[in-house]
PDB file of N, CA, C and O in Angstrom:
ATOM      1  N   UNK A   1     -15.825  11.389  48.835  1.00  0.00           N
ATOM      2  CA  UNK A   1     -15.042  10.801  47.766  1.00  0.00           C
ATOM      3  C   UNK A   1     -15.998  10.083  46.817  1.00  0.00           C
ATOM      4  O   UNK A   1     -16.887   9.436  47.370  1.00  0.00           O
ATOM      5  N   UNK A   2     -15.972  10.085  45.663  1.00  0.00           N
ATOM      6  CA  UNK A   2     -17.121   9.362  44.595  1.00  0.00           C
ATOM      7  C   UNK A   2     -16.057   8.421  44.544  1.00  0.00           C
ATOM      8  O   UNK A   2     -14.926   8.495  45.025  1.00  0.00           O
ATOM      9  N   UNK A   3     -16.657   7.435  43.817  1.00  0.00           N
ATOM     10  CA  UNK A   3     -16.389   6.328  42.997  1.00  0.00           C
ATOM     11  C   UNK A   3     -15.626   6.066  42.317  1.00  0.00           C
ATOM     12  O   UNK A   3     -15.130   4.940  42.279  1.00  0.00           O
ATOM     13  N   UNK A   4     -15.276   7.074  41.527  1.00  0.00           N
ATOM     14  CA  UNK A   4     -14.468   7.244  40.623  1.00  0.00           C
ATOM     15  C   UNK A   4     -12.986   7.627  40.614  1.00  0.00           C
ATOM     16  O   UNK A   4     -12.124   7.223  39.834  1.00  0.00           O
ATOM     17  N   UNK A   5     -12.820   8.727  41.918  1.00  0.00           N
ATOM     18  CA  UNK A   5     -11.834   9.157  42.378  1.00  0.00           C
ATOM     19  C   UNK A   5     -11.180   7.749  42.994  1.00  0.00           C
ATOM     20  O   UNK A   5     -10.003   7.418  42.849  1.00  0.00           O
ATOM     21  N   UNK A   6     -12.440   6.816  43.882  1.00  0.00           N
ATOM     22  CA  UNK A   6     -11.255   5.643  44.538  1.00  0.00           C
ATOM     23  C   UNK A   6     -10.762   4.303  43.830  1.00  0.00           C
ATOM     24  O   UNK A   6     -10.031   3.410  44.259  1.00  0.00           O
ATOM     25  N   UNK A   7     -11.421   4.464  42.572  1.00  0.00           N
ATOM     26  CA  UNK A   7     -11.250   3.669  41.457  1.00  0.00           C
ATOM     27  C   UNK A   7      -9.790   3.913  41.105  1.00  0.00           C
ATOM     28  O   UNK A   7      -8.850   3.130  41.233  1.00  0.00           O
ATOM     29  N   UNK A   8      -9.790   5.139  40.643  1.00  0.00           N
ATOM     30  CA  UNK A   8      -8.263   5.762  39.768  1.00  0.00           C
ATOM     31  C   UNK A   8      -6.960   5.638  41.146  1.00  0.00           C
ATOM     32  O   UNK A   8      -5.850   5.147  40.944  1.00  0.00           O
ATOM     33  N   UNK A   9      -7.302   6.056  42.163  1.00  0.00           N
ATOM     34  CA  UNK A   9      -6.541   5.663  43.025  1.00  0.00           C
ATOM     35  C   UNK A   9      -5.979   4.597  43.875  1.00  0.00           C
ATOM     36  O   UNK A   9      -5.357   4.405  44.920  1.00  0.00           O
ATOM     37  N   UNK A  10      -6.602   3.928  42.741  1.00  0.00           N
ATOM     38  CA  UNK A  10      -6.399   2.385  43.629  1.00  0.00           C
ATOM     39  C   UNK A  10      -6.544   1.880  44.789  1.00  0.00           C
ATOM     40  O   UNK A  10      -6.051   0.808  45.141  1.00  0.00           O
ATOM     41  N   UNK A  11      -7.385   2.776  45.625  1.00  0.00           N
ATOM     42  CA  UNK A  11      -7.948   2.395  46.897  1.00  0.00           C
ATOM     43  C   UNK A  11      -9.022   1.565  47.575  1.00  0.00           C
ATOM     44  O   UNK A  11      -9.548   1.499  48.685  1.00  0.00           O
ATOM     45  N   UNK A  12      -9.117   0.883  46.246  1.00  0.00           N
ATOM     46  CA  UNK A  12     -10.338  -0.443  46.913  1.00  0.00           C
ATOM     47  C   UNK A  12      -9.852  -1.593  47.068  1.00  0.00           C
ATOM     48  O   UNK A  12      -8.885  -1.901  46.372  1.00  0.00           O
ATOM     49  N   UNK A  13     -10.246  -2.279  47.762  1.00  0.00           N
ATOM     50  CA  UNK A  13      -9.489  -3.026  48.695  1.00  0.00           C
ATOM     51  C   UNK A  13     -10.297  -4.862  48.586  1.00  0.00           C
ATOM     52  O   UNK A  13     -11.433  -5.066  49.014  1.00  0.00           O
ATOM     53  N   UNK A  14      -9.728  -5.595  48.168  1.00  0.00           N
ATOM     54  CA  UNK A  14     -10.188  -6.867  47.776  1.00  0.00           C
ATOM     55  C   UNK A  14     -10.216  -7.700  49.151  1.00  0.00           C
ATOM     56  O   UNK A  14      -9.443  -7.217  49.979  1.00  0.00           O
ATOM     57  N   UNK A  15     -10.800  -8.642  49.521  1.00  0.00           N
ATOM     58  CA  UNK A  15     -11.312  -9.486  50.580  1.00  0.00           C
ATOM     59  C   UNK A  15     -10.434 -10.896  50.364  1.00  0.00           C
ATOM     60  O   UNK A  15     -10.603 -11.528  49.322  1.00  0.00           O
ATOM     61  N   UNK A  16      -9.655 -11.288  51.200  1.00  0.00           N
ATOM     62  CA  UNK A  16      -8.453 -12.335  51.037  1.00  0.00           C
ATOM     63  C   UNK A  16      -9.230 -13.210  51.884  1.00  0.00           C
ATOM     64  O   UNK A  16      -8.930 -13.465  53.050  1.00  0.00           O
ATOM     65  N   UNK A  17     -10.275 -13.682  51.245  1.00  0.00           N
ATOM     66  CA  UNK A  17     -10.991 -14.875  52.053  1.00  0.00           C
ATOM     67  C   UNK A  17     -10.623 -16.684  50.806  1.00  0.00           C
ATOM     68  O   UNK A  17     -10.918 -16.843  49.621  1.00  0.00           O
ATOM     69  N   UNK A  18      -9.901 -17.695  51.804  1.00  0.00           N
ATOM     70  CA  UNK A  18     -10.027 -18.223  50.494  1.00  0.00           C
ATOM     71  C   UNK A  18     -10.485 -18.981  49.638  1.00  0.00           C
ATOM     72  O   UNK A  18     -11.089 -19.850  50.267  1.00  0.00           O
ATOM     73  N   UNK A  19     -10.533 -19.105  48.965  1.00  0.00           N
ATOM     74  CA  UNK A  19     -11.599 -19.784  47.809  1.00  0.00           C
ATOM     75  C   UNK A  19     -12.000 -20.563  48.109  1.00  0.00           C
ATOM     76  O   UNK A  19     -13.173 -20.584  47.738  1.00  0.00           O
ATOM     77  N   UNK A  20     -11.589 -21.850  48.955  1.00  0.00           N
ATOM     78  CA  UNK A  20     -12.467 -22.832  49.223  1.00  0.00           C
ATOM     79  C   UNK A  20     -13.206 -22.667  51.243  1.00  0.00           C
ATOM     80  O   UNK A  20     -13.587 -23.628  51.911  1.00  0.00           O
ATOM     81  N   UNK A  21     -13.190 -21.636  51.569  1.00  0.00           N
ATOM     82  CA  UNK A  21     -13.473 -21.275  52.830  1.00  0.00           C
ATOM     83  C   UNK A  21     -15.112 -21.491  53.218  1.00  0.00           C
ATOM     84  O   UNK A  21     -15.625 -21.758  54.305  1.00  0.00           O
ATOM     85  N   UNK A  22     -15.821 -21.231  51.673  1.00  0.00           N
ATOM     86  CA  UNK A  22     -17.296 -21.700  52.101  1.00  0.00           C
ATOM     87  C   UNK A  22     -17.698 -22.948  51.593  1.00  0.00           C
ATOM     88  O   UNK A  22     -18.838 -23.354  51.818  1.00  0.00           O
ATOM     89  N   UNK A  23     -16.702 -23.756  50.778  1.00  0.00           N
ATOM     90  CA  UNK A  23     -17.046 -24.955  49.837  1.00  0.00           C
ATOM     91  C   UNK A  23     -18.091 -26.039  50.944  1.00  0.00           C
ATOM     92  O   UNK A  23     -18.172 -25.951  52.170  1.00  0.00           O
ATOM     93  N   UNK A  24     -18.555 -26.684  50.350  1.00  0.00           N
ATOM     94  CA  UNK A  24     -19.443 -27.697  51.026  1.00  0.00           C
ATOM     95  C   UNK A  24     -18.871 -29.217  50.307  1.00  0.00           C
ATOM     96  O   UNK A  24     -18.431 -29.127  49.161  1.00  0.00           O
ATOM     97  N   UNK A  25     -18.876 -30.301  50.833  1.00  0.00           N
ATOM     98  CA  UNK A  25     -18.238 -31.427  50.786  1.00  0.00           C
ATOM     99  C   UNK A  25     -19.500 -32.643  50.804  1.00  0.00           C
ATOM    100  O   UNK A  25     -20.445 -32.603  51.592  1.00  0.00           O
ATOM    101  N   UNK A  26     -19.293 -33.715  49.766  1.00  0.00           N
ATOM    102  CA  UNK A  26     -20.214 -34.842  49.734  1.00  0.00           C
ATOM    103  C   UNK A  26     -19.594 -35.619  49.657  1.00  0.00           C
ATOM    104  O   UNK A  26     -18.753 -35.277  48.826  1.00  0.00           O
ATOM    105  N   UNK A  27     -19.308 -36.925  50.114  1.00  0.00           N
ATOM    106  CA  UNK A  27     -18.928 -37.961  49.757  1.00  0.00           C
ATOM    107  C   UNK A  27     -19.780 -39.036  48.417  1.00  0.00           C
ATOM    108  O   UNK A  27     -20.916 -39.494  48.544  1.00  0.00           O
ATOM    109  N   UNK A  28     -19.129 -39.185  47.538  1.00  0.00           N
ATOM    110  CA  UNK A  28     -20.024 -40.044  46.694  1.00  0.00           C
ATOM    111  C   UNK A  28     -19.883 -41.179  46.122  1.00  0.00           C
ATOM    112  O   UNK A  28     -19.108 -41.206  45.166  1.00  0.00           O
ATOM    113  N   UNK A  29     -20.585 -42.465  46.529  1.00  0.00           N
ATOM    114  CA  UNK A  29     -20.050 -43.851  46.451  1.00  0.00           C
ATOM    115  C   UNK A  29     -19.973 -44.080  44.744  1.00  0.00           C
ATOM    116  O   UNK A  29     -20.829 -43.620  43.988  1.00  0.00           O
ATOM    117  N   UNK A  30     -19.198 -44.599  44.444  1.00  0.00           N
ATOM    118  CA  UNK A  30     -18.817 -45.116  42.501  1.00  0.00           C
ATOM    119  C   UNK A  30     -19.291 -46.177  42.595  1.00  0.00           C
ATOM    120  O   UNK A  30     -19.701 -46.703  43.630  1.00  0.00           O
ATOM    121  N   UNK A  31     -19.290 -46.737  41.217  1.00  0.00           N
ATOM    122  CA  UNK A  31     -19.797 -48.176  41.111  1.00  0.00           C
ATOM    123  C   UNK A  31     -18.838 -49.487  41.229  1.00  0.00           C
ATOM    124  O   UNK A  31     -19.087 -50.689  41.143  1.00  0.00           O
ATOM    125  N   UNK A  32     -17.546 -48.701  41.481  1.00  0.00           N
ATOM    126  CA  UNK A  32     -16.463 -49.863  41.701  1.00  0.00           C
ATOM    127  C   UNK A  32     -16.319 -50.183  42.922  1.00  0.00           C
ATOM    128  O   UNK A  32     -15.512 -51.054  43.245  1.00  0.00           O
ATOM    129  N   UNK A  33     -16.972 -49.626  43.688  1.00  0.00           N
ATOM    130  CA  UNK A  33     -17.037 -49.589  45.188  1.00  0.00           C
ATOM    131  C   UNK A  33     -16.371 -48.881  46.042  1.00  0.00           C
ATOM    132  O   UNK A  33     -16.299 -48.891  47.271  1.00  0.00           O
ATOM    133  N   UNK A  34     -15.489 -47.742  44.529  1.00  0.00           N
ATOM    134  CA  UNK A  34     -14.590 -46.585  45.917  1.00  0.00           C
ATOM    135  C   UNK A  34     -15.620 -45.395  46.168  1.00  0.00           C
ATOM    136  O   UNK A  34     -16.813 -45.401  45.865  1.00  0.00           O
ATOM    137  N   UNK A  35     -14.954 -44.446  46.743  1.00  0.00           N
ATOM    138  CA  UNK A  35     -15.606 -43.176  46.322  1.00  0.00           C
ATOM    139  C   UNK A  35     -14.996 -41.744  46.256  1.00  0.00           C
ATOM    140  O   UNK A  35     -13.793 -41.499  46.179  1.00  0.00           O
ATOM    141  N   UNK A  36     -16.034 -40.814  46.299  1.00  0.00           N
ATOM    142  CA  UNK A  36     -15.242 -39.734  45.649  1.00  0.00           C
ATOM    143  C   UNK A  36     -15.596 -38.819  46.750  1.00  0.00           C
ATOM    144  O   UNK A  36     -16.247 -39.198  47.724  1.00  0.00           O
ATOM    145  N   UNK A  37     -15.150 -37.576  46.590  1.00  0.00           N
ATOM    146  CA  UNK A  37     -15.958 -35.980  47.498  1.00  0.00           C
ATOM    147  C   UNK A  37     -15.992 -35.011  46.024  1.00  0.00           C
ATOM    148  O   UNK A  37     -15.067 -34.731  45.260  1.00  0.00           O
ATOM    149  N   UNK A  38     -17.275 -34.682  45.984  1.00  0.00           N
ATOM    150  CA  UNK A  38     -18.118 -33.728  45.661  1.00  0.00           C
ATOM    151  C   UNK A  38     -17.517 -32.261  46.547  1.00  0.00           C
ATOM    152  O   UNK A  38     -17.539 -31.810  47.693  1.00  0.00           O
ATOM    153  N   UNK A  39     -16.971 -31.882  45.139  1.00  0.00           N
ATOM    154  CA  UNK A  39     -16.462 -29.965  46.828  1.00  0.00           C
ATOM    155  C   UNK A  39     -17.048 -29.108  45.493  1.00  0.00           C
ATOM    156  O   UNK A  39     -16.816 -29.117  44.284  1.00  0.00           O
ATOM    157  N   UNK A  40     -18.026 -28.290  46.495  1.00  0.00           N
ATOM    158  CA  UNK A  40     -18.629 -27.328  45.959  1.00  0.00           C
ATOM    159  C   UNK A  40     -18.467 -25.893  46.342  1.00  0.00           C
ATOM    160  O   UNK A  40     -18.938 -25.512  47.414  1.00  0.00           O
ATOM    161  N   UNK A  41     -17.899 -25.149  45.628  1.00  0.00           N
ATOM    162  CA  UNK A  41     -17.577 -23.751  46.056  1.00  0.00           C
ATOM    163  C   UNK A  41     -19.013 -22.654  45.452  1.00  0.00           C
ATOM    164  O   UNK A  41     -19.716 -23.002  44.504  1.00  0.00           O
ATOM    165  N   UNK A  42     -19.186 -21.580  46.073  1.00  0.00           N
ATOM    166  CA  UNK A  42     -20.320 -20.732  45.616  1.00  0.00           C
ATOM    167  C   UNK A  42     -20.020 -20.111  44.791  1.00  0.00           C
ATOM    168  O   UNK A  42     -18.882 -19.643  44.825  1.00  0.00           O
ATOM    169  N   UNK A  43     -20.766 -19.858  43.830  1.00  0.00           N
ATOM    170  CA  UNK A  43     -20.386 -19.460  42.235  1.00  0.00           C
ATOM    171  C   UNK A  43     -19.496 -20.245  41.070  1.00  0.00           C
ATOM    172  O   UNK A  43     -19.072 -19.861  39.980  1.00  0.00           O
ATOM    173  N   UNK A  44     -19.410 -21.341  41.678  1.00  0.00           N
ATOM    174  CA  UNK A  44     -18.487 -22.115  40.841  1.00  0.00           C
ATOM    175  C   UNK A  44     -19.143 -23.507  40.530  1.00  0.00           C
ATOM    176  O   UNK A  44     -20.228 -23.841  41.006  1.00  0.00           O
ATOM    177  N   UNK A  45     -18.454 -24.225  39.762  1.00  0.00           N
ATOM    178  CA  UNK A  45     -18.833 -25.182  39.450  1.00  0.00           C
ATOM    179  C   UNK A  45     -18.156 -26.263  40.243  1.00  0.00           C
ATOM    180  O   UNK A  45     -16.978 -26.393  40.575  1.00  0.00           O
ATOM    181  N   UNK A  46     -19.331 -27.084  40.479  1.00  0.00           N
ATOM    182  CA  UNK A  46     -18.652 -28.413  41.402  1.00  0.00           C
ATOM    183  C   UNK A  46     -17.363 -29.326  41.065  1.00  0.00           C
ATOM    184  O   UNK A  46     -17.370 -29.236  39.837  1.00  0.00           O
ATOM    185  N   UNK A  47     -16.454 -30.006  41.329  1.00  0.00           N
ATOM    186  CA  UNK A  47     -15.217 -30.650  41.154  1.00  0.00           C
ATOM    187  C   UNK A  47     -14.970 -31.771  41.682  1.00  0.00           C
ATOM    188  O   UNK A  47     -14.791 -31.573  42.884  1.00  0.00           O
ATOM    189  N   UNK A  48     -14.852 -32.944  41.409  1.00  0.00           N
ATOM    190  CA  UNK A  48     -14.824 -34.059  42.238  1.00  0.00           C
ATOM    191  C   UNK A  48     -13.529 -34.414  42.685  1.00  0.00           C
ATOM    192  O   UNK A  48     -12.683 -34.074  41.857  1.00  0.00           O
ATOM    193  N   UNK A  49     -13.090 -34.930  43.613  1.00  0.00           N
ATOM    194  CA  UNK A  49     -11.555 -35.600  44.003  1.00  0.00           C
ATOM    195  C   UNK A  49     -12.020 -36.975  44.252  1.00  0.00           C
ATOM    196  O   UNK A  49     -13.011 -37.295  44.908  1.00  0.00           O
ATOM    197  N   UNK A  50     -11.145 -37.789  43.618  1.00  0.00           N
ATOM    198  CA  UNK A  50     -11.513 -38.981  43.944  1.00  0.00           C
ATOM    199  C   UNK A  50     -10.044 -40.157  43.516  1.00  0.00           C
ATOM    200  O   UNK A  50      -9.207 -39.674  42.754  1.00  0.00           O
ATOM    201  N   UNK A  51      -9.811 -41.586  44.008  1.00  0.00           N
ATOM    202  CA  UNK A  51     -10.689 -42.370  44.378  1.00  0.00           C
ATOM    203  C   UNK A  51     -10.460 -42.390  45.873  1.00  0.00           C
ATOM    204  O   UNK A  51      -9.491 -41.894  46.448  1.00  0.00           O
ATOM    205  N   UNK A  52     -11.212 -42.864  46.284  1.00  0.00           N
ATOM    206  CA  UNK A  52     -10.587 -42.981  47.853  1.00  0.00           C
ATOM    207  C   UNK A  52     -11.544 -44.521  48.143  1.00  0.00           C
ATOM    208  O   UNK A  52     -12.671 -44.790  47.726  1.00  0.00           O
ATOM    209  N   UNK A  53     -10.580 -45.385  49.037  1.00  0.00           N
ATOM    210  CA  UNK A  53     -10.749 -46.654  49.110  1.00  0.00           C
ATOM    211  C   UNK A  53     -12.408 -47.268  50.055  1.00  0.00           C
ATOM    212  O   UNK A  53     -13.003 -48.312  49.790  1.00  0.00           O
ATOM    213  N   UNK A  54     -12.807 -46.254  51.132  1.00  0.00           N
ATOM    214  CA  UNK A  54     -13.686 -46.586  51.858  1.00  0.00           C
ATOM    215  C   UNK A  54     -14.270 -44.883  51.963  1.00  0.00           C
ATOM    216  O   UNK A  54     -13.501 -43.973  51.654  1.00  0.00           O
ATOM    217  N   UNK A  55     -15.294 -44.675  52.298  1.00  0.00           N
ATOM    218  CA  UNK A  55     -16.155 -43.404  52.376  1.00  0.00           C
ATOM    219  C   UNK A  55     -15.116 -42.696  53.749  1.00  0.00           C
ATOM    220  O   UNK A  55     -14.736 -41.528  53.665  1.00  0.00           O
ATOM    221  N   UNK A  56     -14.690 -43.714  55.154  1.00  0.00           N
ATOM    222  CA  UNK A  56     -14.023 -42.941  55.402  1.00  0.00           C
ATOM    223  C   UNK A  56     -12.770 -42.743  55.566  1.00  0.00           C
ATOM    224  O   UNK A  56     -12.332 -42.477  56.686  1.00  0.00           O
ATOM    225  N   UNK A  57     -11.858 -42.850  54.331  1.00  0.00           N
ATOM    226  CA  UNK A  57     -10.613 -42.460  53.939  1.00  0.00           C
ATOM    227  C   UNK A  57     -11.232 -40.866  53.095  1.00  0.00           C
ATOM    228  O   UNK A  57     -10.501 -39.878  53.171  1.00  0.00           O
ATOM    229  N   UNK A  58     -12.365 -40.778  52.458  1.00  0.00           N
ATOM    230  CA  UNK A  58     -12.892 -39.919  51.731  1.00  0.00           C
ATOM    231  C   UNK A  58     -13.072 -38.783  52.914  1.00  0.00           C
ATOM    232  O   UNK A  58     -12.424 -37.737  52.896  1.00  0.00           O
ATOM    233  N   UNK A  59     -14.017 -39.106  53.933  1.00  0.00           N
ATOM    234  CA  UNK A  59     -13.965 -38.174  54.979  1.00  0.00           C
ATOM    235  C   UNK A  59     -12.949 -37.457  55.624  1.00  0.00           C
ATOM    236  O   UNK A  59     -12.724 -36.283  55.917  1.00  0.00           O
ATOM    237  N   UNK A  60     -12.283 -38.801  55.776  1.00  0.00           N
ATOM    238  CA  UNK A  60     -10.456 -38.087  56.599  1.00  0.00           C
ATOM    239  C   UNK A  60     -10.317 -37.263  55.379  1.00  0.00           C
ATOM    240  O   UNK A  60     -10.836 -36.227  55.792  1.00  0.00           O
ATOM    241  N   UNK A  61      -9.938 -36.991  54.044  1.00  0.00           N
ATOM    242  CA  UNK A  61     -10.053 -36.505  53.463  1.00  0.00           C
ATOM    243  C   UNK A  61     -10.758 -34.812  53.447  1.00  0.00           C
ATOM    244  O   UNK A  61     -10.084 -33.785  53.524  1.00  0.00           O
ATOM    245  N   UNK A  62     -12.025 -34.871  53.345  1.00  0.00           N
ATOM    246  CA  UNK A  62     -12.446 -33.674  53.965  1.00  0.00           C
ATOM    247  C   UNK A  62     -12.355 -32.811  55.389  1.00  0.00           C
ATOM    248  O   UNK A  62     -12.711 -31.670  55.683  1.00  0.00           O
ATOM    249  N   UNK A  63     -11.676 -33.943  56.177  1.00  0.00           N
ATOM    250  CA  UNK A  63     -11.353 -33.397  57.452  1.00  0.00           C
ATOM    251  C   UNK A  63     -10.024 -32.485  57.092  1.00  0.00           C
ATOM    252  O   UNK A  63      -9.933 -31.258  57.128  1.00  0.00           O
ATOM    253  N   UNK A  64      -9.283 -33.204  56.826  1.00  0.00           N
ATOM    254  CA  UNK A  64      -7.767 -32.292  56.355  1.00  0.00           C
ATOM    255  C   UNK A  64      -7.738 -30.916  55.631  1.00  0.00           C
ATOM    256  O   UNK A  64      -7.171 -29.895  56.021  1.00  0.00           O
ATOM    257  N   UNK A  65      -8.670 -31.150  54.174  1.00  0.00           N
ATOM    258  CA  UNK A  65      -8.474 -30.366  53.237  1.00  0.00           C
ATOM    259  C   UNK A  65      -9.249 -29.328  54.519  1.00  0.00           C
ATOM    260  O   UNK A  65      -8.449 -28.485  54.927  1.00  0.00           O
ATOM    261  N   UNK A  66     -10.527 -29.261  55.147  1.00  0.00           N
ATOM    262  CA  UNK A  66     -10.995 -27.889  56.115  1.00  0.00           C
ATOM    263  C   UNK A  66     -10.036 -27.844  56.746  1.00  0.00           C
ATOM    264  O   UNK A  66      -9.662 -26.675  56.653  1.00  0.00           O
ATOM    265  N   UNK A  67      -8.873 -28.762  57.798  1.00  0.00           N
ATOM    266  CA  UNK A  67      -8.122 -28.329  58.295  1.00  0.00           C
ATOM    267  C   UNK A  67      -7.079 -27.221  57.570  1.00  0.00           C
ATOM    268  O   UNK A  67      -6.615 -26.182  58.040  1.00  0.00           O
ATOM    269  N   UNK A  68      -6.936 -27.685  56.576  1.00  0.00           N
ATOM    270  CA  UNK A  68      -5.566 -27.186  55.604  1.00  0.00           C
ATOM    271  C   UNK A  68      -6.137 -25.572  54.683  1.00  0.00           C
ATOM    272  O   UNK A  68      -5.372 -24.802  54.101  1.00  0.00           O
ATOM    273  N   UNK A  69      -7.559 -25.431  54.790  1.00  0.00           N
ATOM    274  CA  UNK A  69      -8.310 -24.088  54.371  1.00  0.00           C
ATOM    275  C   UNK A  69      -8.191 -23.258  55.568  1.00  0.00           C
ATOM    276  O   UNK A  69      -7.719 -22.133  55.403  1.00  0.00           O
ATOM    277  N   UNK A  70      -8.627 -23.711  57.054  1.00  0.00           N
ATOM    278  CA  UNK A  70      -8.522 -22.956  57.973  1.00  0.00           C
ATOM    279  C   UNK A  70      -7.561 -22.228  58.217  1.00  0.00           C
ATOM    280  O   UNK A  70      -7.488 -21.005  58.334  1.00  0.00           O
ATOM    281  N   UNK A  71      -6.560 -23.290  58.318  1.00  0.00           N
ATOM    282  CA  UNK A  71      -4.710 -22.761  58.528  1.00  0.00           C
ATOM    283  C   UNK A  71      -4.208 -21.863  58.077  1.00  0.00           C
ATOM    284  O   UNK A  71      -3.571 -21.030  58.722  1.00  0.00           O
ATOM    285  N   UNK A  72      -4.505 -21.844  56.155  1.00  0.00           N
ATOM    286  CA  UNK A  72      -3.986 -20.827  55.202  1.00  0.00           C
ATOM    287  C   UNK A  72      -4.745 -20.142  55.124  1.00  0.00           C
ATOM    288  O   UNK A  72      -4.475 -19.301  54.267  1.00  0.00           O
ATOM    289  N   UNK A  73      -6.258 -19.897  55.879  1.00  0.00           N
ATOM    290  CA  UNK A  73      -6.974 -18.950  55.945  1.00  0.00           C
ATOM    291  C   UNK A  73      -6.407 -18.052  57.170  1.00  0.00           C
ATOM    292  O   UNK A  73      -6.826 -16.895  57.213  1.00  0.00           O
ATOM    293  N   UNK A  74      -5.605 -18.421  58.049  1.00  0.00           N
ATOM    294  CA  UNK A  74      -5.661 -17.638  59.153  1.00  0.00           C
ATOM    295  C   UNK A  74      -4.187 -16.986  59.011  1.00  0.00           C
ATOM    296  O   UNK A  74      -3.904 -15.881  59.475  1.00  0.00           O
ATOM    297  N   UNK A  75      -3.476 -17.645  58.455  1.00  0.00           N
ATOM    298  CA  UNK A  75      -1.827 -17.351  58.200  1.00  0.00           C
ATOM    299  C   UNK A  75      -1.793 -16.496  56.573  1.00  0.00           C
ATOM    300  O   UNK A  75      -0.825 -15.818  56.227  1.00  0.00           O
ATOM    301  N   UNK A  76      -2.769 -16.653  55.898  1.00  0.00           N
ATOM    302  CA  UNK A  76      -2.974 -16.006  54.719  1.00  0.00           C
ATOM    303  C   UNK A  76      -1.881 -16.370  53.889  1.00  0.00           C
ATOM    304  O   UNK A  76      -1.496 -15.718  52.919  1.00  0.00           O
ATOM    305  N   UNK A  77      -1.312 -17.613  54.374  1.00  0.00           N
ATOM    306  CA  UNK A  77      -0.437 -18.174  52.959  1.00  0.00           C
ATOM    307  C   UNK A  77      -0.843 -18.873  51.563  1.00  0.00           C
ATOM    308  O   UNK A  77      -0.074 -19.491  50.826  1.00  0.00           O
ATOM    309  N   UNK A  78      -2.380 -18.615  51.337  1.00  0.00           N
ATOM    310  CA  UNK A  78      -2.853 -19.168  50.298  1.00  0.00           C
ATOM    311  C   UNK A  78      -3.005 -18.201  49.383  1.00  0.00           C
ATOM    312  O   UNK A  78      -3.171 -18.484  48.197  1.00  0.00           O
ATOM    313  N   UNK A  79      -2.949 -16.450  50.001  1.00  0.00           N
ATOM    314  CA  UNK A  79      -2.878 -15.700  48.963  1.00  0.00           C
ATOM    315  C   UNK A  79      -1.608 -14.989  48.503  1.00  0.00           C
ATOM    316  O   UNK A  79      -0.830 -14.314  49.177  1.00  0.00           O
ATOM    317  N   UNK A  80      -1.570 -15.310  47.120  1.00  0.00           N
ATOM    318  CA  UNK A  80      -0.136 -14.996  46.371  1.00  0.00           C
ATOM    319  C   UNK A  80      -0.563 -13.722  45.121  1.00  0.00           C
ATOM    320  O   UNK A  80      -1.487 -13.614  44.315  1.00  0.00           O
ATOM    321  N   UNK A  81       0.309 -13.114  45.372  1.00  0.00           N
ATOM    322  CA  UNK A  81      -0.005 -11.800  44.019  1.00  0.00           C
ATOM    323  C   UNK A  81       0.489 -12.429  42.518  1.00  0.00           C
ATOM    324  O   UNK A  81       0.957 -13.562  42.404  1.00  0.00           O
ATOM    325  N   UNK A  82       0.416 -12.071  42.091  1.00  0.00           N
ATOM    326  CA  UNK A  82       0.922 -12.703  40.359  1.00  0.00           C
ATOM    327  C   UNK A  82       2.416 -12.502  40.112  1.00  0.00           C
ATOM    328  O   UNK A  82       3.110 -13.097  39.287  1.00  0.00           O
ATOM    329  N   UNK A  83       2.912 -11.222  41.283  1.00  0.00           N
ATOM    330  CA  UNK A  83       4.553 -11.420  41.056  1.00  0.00           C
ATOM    331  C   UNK A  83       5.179 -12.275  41.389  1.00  0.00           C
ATOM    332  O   UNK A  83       6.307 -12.618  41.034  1.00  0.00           O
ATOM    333  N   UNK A  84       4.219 -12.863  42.392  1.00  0.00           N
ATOM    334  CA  UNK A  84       4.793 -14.170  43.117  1.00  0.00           C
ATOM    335  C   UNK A  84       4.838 -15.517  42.860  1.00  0.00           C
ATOM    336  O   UNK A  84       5.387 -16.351  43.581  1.00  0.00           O
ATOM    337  N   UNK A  85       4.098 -15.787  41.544  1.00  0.00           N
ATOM    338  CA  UNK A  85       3.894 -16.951  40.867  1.00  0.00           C
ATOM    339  C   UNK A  85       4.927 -17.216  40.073  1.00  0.00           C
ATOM    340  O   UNK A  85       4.840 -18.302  39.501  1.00  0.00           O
ATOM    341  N   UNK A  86       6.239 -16.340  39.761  1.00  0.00           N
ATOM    342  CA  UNK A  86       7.410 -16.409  38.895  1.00  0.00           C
ATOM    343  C   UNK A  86       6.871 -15.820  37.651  1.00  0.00           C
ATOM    344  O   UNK A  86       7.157 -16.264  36.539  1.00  0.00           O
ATOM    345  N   UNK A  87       6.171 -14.922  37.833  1.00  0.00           N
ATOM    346  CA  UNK A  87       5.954 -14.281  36.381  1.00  0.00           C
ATOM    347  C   UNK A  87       6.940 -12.945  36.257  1.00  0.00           C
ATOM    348  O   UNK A  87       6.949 -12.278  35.222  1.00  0.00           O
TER     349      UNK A  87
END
């Protein structure tokens, strides 16, 4: 089969891994004395969430959000087609 044939046939097949599944996480102290997490995904640009009251309310923080990537990584409820967004 070339390339071309599985192109037109719509037989290639996309990888439902999800977006934040490889992100990496920093905690980063502010000058008001809260802080933030640094989440970095590959190929993307970094994003901060913040405030969070002590570094570890910030951590519990990153504990959840990996909990809450794992979950919808394994149940695959994080991936939605575009019909499914109410369009």
């Amino acid at each position: 089969m070339s390339v071309g044939s599985s192109w037109r046939s719509g037989c290639i097949k996309m990888p439902r891994t999800h977006p934040h599944a490889e992100a990496s996480y920093r905690v980063i102290p502010l000058e008001n004395g809260s802080f933030a997490v640094e989440v970095s995904i590959p190929d993307s640009h970094p994003t901060t969430v913040s405030m969070f009251k002590t570094k570890a309310d910030a951590e519990a923080w990153i504990a959840e959000h990996q909990r809450r990537v794992q979950s919808q990584t394994q149940s695959g409820r994080w991936f939605r087609s575009a019909s499914s967004r109410g369009r």
